[in-house]
Z-matrix of the N, CA and C atoms (Angstrom, degrees):
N
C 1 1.448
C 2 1.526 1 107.98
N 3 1.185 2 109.19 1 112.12
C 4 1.748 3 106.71 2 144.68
C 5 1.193 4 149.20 3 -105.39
N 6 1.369 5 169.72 4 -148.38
C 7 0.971 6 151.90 5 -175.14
C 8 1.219 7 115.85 6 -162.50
N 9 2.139 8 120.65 7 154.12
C 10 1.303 9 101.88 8 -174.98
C 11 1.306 10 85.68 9 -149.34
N 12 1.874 11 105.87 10 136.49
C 13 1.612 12 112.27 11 -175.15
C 14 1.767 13 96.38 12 -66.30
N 15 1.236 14 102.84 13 138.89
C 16 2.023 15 123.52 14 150.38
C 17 1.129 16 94.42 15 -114.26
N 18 1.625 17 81.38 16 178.18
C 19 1.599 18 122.00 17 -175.56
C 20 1.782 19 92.74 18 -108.70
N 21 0.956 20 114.38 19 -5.87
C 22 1.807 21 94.08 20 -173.96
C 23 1.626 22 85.99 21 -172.72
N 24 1.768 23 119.03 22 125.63
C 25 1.076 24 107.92 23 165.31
C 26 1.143 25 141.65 24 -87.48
N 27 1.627 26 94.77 25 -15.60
C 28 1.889 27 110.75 26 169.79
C 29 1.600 28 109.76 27 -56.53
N 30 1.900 29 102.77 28 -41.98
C 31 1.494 30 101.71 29 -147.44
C 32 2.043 31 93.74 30 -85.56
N 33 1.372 32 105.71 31 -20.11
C 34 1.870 33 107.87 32 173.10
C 35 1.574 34 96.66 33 -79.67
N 36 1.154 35 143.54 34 -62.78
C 37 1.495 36 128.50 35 160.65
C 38 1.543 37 113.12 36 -2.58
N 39 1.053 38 121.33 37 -66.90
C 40 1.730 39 137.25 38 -142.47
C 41 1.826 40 78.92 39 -88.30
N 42 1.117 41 136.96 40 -64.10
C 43 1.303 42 134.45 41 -151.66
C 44 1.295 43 118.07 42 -81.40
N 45 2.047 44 121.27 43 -22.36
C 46 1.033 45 123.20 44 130.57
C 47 1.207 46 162.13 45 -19.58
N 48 1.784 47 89.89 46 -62.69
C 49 1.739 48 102.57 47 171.36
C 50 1.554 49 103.91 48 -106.25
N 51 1.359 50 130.08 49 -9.06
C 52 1.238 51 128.48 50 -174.41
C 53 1.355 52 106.09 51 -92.41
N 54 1.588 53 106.90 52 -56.39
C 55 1.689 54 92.84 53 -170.62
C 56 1.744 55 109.00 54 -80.60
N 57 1.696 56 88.46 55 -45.88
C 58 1.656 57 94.64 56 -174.58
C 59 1.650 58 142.41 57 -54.39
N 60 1.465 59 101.31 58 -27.04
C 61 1.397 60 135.92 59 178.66
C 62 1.770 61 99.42 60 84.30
N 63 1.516 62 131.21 61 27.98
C 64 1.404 63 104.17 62 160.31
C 65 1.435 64 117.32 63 -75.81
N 66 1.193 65 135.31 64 -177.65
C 67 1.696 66 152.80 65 162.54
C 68 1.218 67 114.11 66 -93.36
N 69 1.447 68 128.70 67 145.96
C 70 1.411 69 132.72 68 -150.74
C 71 1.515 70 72.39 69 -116.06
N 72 1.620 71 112.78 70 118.52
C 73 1.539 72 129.10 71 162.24
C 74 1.242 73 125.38 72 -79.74
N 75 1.611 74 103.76 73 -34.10
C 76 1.688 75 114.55 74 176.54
C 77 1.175 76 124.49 75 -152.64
N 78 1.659 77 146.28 76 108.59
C 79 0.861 78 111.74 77 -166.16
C 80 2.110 79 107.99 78 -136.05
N 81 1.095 80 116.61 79 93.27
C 82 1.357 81 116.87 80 -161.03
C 83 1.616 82 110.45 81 -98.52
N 84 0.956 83 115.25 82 151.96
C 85 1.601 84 126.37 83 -161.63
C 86 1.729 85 72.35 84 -105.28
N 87 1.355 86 128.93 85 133.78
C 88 1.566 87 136.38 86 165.41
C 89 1.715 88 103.56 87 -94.60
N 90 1.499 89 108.49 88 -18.01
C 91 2.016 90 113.39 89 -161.89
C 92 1.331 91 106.87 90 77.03
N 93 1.700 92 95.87 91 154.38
C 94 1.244 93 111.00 92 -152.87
C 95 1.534 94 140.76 93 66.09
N 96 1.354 95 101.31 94 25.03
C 97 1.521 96 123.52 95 175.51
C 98 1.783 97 95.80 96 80.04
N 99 1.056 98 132.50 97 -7.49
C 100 1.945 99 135.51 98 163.43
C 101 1.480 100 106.25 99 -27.83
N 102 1.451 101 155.54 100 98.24
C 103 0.930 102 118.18 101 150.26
C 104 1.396 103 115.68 102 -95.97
N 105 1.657 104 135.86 103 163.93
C 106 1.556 105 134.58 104 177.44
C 107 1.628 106 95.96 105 -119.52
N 108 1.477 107 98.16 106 114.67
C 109 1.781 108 102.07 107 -175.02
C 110 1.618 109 113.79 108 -134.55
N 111 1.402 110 108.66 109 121.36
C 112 1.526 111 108.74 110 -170.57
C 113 1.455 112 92.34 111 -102.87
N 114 1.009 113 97.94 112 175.84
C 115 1.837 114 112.05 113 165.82
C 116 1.642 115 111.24 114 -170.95
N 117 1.359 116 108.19 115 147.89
C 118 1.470 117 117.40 116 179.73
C 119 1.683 118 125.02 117 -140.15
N 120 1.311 119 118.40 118 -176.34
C 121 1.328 120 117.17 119 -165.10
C 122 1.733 121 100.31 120 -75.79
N 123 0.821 122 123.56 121 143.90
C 124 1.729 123 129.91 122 -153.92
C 125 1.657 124 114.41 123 -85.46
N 126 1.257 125 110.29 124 170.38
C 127 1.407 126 107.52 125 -177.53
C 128 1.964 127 113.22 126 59.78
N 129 0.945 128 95.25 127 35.05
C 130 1.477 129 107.67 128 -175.29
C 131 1.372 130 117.94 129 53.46
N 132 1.166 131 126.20 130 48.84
C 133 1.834 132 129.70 131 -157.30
C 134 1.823 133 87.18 132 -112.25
N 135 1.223 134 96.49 133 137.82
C 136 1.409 135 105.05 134 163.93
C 137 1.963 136 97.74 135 67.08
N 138 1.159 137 128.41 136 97.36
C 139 1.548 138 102.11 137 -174.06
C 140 1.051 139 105.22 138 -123.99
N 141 1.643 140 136.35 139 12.55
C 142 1.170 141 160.40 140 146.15
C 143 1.220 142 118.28 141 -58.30
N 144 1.363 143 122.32 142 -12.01
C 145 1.688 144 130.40 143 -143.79
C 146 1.744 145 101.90 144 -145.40
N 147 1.723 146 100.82 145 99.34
C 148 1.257 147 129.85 146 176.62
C 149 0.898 148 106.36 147 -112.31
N 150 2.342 149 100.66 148 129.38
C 151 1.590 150 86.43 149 151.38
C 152 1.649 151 112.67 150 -132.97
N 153 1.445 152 99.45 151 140.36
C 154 1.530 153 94.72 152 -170.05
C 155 1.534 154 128.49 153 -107.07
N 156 1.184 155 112.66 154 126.19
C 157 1.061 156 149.02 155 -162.60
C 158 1.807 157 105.64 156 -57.08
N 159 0.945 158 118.66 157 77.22
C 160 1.459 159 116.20 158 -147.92
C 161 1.807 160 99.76 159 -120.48
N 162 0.986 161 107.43 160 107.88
C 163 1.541 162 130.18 161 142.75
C 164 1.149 163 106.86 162 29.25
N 165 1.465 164 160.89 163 92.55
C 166 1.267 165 141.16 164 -159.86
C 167 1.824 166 107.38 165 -123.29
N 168 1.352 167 124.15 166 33.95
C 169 1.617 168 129.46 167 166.63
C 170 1.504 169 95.92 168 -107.13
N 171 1.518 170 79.62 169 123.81
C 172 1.919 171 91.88 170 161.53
C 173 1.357 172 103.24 171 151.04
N 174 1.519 173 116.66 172 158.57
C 175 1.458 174 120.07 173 -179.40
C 176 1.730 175 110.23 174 -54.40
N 177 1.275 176 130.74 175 -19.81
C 178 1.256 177 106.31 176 -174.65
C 179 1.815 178 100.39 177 -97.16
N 180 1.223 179 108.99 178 -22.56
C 181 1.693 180 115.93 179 -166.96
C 182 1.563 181 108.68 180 -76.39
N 183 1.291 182 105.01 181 -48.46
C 184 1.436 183 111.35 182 -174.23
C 185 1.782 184 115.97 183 -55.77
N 186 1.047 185 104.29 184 -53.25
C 187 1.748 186 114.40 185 -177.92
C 188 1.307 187 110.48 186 -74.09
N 189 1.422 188 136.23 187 -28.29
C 190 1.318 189 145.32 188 169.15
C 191 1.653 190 104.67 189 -63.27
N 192 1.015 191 131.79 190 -51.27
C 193 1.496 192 158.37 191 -149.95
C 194 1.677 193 87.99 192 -87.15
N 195 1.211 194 116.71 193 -70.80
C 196 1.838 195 132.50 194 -179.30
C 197 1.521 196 77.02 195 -57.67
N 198 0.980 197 128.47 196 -97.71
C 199 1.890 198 103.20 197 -137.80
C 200 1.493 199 113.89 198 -82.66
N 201 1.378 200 120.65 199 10.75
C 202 1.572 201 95.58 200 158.45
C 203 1.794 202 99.78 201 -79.27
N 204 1.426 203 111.99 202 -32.18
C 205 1.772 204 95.92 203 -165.88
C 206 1.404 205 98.78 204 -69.26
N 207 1.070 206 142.48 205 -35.45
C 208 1.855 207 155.26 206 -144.42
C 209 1.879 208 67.77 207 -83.65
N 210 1.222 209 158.29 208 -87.06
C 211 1.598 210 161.60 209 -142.62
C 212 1.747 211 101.25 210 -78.97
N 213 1.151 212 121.02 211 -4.06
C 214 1.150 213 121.58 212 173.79
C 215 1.801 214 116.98 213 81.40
N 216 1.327 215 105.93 214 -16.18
C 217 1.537 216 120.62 215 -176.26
C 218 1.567 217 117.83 216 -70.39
N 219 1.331 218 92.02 217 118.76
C 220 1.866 219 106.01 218 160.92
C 221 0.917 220 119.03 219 -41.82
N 222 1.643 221 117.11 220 125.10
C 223 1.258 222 116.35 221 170.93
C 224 1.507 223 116.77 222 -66.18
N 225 1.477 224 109.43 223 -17.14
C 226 1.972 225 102.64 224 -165.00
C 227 2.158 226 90.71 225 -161.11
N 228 1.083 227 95.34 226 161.61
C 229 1.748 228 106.15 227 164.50
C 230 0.949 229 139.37 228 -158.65
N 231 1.373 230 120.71 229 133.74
C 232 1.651 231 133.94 230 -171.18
C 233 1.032 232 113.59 231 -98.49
N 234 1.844 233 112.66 232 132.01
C 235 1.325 234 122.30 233 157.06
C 236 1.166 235 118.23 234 -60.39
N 237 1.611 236 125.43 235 126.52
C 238 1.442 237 99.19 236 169.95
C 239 2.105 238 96.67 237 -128.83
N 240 1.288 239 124.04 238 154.58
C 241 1.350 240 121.23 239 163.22
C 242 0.945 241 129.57 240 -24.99
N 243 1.452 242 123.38 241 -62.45
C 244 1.318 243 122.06 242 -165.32
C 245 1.631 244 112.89 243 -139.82
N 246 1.118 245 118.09 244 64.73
C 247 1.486 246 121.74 245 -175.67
C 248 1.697 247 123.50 246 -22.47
N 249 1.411 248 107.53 247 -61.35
C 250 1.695 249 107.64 248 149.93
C 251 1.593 250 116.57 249 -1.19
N 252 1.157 251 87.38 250 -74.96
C 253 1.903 252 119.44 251 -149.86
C 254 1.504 253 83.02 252 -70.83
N 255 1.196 254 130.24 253 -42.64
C 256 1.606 255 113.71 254 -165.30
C 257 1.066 256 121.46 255 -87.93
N 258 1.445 257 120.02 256 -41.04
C 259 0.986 258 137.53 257 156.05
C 260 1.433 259 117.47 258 -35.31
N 261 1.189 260 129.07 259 -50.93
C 262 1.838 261 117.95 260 172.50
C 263 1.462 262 88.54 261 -86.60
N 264 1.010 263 165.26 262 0.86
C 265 1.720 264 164.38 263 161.04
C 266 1.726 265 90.83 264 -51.85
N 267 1.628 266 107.61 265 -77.05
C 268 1.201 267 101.01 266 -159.33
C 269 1.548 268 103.35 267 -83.67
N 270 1.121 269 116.03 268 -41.62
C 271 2.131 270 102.12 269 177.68
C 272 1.579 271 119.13 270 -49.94
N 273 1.756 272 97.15 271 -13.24
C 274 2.179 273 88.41 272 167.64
C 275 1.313 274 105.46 273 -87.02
N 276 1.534 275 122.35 274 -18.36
C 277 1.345 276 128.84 275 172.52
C 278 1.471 277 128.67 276 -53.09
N 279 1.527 278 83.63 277 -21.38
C 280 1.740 279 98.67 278 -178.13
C 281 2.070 280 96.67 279 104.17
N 282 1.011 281 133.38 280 -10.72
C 283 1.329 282 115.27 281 -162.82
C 284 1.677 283 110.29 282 -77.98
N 285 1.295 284 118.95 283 160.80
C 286 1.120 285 123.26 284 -155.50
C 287 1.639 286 98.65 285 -116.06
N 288 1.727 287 116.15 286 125.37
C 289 1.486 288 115.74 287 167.68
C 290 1.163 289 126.99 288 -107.76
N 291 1.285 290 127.80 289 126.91
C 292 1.545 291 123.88 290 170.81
C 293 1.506 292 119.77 291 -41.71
N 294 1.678 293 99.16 292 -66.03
C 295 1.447 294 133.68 293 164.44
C 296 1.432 295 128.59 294 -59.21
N 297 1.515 296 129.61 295 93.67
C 298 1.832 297 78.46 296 170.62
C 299 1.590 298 108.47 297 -104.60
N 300 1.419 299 115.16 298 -174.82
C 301 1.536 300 119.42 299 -164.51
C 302 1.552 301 122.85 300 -46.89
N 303 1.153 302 83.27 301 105.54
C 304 2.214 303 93.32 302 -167.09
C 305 1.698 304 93.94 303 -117.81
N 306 0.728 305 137.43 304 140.44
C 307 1.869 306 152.27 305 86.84
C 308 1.616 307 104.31 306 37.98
N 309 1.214 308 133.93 307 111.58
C 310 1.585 309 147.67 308 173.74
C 311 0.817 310 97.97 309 -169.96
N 312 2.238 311 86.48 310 86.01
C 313 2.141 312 82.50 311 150.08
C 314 1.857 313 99.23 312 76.45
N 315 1.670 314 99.51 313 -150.62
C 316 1.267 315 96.07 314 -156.38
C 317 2.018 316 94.65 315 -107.83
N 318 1.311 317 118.41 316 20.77
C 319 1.468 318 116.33 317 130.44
C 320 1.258 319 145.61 318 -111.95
N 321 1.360 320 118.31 319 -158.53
C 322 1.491 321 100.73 320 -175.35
C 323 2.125 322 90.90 321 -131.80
N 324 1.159 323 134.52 322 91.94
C 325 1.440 324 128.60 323 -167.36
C 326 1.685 325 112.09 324 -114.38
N 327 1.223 326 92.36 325 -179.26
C 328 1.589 327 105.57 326 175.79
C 329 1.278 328 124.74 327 -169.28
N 330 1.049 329 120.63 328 170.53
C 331 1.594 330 107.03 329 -157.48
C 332 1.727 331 106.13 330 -128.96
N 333 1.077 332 150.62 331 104.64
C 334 1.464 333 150.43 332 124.53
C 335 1.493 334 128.25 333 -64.19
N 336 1.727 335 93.03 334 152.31
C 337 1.356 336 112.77 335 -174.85
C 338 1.788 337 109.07 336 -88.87
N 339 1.331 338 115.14 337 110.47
C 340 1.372 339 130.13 338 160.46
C 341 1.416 340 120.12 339 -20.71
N 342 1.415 341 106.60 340 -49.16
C 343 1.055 342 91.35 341 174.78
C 344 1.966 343 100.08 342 120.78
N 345 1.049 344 105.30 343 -49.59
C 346 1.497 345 125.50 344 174.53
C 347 1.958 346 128.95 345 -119.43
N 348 1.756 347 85.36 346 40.65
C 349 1.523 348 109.76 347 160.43
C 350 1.234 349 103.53 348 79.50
N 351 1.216 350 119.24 349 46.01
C 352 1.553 351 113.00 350 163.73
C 353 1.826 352 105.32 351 -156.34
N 354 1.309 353 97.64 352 159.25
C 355 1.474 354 96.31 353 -175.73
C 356 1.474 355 99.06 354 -103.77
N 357 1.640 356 127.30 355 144.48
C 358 1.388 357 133.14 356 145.83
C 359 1.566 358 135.46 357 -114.99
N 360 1.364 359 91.62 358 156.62
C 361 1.832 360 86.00 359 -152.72
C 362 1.813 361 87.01 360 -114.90
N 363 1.371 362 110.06 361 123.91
C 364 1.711 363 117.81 362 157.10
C 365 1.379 364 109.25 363 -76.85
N 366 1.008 365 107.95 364 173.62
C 367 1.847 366 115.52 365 174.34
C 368 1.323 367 90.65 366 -162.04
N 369 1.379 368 106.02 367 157.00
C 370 1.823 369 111.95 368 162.82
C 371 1.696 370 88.17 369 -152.36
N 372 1.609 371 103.88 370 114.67
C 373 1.723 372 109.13 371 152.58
C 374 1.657 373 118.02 372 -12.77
N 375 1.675 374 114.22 373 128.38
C 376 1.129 375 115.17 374 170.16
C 377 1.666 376 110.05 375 -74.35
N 378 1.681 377 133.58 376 152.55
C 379 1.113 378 127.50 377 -179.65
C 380 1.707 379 107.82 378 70.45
């Protein structure tokens, strides 16, 4: 399991499994508005492989969170098949890219906004 600060875990939940296509692995109400929410690559793929959606206010979250976006850098990145194909997948979705599908090196990636203050970068192998 790893983890990635939001701004809202209901509203990174929803944009996860809604826009992104992961599967909600765990999702427990702790009380007091707490929720603990994993999510993973879908159709049961990878089932070892959590990522949790973790709370992102606080002296260590906030400034970590501010200067990777202030440097433009992804917090995390997904392989996906066919970058093309996803890329107009999620921009009819409405999602918003910094990047779009450029040439780095020996992939081809791009970068969108989560939605809940962090940037992510796809890649798909060149060839």
């Amino acid at each position: 399991m790893t983890s990635v600060y939001v701004d809202d875990v209901a509203k990174a939940h929803a944009f996860y499994t809604e826009v992104l296509g992961f599967e909600t692995r765990l999702h427990m109400d702790l009380g007091g508005g707490t929720l603990f929410v994993t999510v993973g690559a879908a159709q049961g793929a990878q089932p070892d492989l959590q990522l949790l959606l973790e709370p992102g206010q606080g002296p260590i979250a906030d400034p970590y969170r501010t200067a990777l976006r202030e440097a433009g850098l992804p917090c995390m990145v997904f392989s996906v098949d066919d970058i093309e194909a996803e890329y107009q997948r999620l921009r009819e979705l409405g999602v918003e890219f910094t990047q779009e599908p450029r040439e780095q090196g020996p992939v081809v990636a791009a970068v969108l906004d989560d939605t809940v203050g962090n940037l992510v970068q796809l890649v798909q192998p060149k060839g």
